[in-house]
C-alpha positions in Angstrom: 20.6 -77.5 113.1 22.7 -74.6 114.3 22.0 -71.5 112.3 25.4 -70.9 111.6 25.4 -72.5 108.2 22.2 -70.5 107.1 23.2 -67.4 107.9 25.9 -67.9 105.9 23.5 -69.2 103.1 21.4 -66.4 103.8 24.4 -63.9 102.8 25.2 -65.5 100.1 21.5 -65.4 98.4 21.5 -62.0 99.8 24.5 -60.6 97.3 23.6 -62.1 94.5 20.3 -60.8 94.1 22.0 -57.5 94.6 22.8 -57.9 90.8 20.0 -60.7 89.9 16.6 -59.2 90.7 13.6 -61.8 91.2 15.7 -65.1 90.6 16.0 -65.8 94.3 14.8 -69.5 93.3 17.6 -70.1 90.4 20.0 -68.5 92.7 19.3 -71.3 95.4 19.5 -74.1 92.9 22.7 -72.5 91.5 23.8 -72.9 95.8 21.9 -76.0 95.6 24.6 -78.2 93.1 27.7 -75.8 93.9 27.4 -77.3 97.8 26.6 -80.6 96.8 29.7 -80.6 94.6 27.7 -81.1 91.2 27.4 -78.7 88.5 24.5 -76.9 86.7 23.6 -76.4 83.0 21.3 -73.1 82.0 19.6 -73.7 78.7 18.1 -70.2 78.6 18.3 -66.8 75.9 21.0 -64.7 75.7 20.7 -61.7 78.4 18.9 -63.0 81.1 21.7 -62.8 83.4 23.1 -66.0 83.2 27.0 -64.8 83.2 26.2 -62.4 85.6 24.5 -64.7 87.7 27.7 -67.1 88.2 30.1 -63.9 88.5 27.8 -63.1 91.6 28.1 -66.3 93.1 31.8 -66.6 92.9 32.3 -63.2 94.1 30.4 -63.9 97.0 32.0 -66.9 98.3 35.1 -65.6 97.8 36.8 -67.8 95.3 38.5 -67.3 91.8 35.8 -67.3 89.1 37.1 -68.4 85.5 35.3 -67.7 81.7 35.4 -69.9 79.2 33.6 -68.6 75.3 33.2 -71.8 73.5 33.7 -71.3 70.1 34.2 -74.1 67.1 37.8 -73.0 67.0 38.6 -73.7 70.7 40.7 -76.7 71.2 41.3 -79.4 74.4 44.5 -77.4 75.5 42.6 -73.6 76.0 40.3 -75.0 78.3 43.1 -77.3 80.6 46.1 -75.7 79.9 49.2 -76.6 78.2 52.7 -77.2 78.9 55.4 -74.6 76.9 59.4 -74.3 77.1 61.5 -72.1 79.2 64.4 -72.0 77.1 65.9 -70.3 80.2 65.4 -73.2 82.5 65.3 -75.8 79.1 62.0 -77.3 80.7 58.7 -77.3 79.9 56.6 -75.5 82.0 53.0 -76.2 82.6 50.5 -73.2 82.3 47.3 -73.8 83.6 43.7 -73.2 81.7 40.6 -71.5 82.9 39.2 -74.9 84.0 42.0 -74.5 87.3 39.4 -72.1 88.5 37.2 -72.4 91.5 33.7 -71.6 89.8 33.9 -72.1 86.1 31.4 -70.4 83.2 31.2 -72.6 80.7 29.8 -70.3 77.9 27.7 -71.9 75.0 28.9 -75.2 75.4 27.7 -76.4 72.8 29.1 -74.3 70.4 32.7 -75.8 70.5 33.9 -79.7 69.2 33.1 -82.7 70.9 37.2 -83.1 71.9 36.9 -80.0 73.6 33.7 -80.2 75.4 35.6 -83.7 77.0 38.1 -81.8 77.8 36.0 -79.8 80.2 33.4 -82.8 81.2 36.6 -85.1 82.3 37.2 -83.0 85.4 33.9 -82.3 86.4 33.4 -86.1 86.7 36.9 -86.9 87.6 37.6 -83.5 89.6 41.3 -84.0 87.9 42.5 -83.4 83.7 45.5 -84.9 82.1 47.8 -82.8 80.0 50.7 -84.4 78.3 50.5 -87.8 80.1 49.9 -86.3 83.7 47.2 -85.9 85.5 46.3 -82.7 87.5 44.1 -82.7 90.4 41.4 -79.5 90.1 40.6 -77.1 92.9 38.2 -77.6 96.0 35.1 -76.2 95.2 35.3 -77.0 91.8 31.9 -76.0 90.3 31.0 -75.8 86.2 27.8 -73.8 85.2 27.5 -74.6 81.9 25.1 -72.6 79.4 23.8 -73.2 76.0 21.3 -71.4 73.5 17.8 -73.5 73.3 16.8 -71.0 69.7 20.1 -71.5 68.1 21.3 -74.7 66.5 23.7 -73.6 63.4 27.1 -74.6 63.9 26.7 -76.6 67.5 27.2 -79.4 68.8 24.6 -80.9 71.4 25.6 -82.5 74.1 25.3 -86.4 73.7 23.7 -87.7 76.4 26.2 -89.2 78.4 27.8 -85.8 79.0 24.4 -84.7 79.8 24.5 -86.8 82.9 27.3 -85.1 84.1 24.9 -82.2 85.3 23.5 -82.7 88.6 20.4 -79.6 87.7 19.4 -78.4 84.6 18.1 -75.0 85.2 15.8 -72.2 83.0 16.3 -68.4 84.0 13.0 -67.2 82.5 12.2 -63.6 81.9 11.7 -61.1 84.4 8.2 -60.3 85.4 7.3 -56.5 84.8 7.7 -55.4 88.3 11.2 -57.2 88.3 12.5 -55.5 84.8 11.1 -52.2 86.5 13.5 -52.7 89.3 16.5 -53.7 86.8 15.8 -50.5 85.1 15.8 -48.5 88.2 19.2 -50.5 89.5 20.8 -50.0 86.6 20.2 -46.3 86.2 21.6 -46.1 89.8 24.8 -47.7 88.2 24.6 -50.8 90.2 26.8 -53.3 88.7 28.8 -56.7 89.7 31.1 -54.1 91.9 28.5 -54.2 94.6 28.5 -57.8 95.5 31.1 -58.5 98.2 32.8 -61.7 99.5 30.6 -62.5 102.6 32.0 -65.8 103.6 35.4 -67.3 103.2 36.8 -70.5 101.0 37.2 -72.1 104.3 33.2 -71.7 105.0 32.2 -72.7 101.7 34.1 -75.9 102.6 32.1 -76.5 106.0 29.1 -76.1 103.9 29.7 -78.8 102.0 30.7 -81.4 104.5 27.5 -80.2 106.6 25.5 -81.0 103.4 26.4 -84.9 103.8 25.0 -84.9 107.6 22.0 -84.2 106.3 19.4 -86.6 107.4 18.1 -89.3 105.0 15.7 -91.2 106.1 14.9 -95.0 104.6 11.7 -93.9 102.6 13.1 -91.1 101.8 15.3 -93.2 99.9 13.0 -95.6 98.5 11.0 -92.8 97.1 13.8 -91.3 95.2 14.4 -94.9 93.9 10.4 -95.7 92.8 10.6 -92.4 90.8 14.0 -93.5 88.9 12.3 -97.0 87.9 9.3 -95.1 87.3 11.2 -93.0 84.8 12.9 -96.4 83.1 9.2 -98.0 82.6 6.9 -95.3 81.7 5.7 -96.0 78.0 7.0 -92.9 76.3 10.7 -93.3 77.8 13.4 -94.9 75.5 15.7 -94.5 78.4 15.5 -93.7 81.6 17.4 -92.2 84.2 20.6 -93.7 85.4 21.9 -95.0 89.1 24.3 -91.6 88.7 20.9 -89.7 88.8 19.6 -91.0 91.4 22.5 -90.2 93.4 22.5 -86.7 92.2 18.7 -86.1 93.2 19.3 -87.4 96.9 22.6 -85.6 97.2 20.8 -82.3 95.9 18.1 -82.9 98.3 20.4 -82.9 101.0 22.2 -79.5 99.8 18.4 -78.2 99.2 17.7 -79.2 102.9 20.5 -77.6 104.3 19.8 -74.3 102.5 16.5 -74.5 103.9 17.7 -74.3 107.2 16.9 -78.1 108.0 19.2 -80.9 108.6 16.5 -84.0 107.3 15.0 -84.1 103.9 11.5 -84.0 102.9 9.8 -85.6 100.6 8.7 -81.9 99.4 12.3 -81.5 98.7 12.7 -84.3 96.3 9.3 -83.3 94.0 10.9 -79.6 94.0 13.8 -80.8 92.7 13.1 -83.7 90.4 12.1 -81.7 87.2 15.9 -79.9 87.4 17.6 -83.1 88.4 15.7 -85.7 85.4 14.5 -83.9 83.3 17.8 -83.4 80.5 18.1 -87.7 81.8 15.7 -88.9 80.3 15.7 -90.0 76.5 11.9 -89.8 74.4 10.7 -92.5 72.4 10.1 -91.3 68.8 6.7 -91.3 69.0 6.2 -89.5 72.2 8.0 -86.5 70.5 5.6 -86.6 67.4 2.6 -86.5 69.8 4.8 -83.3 71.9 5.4 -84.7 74.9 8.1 -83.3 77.3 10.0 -84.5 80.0 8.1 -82.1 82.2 4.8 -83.6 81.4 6.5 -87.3 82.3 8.1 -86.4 85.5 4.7 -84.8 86.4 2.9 -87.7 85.7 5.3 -90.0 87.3 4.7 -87.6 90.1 1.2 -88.4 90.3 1.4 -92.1 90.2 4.7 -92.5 92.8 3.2 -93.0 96.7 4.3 -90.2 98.6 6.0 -91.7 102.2 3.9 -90.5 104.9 5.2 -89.5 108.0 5.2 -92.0 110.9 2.9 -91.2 113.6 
């Protein structure tokens, strides 16, 4: 693989963690779904830099970056726009929503209705929204990182999990380690702030990214790995259900985006047990029981870890 494509990667990672210090790993799975044209969901406190995490990324692949607060009051028509009259012209004229950005912060999702949390989930599955009768086609990239409180449930509205499923990677920012903070502190008394992160490749590039991210190698057992851990997921006794053919799909493609970022144009199989916690873990539904006894869908996917043959390199 030329190292055209990670050098650009490389600058990319490089600005954000101007402004995000230590999160070099949730930086690369944010890249990770945004070139393999899926979108993320952060379940994490408030102020560990989620917000600040996607303003970096869209500022340095130069493309618009759009905010949406969810709130209980929002409604379908705030998020995709709505059409209004021009008594001048005496036509209605259509004025696009936040969701016509390029990258997309979905704040708190779950804190508005159902109706409008559609709103926004139709065009990250359909990469289009309908306002008044006609459908709109969305922009290219077109990339949602959603986030949601995991402390606070008064007044939300979790995601079911069919809309779940629309997120390729589910992703935790965890707290800074000591050293990390220390560094924040010292950044911030520096007055270091989103103004420092520049635009270090164009909308064009981040375009070629993504089409080199589906030349990325996939080899036959590579394949029929990522398949034996989906039916793994669908039989293991404490799975009411298990992850769907749409997941599967969104675990390869991410593997090839992972590979890429990597600097490698073939996936490993190291790529797919990296990546399989953030990809099925918010997939997969618990029985009843296995929640009395505690279990988590990290503890599952580890076990199923365990049990799935790893392919082995042809000599």
């Amino acid at each position: 693989m030329t190292n055209q494509p990670f050098l650009h990667i490389e600058k990319i990672l490089n600005e954000i963690e101007k402004v995000i210090v230590g999160k070099r790993n949730v930086a690369k799975l944010s890249l990770t779904a945004l070139l393999a044209g899926g979108h993320v969901l952060i379940e994490d406190v408030p102020g560990v830099g989620k917000t600040m995490l996607v303003r970096a990324l869209a500022k340095s692949v130069g493309t618009s970056f759009k905010r949406i607060q969810f709130t209980p009051d929002l409604l379908p028509a705030d998020v995709t726009g709505v059409s209004v009259f021009n008594p001048e012209t005496r036509e209605f004229e259509f004025r696009p929503g936040p969701i016509m950005g390029n990258i997309v912060l979905a704040d708190e999702i779950n804190r508005t209705a159902p109706r409008t949390q559609a709103a926004l989930l139709e065009g990250m599955a359909e990469m289009h929204v309908t306002v008044d009768g006609i459908t709109r086609p969305l922009n290219d990239p077109f990339f949602v990182m959603a986030t949601q409180n995991p402390i606070e449930y008064e007044g939300t509205y979790p995601l079911p999990e069919a809309q779940l499923d629309r997120f390729m990677l589910k992703i935790n920012m965890g707290y800074p380690t000591r050293e990390e903070e220390l560094a924040l502190l010292s950044a911030k008394q520096n007055g270091e702030s989103i103004e420092a992160v520049e635009s270090v490749v164009a909308e064009a590039d981040l375009l070629h990214l993504k089409e080199a991210v589906k030349k990325v190698f996939v080899s036959e057992e590579i394949k029929r790995y990522i398949v034996s851990l989906t039916e793994a997921t669908r039989k293991h006794p404490s799975v009411a259900l298990g992850v769907s053919p749409r997941g599967t799909v969104a675990l390869m493609q991410a593997a090839q985006s992972f590979a890429l970022i990597e600097n490698r144009a073939f996936v490993l199989p190291d790529d797919i047990q990296y990546l399989l916690p953030f990809a099925y873990s918010h997939r997969l539904i618990l029985k009843p029981e296995a929640l009395y006894k505690e279990e988590t869908s990290a503890q599952i996917l580890t076990d199923i870890l365990a049990q799935v043959p790893v392919p082995v390199e042809k000599g």
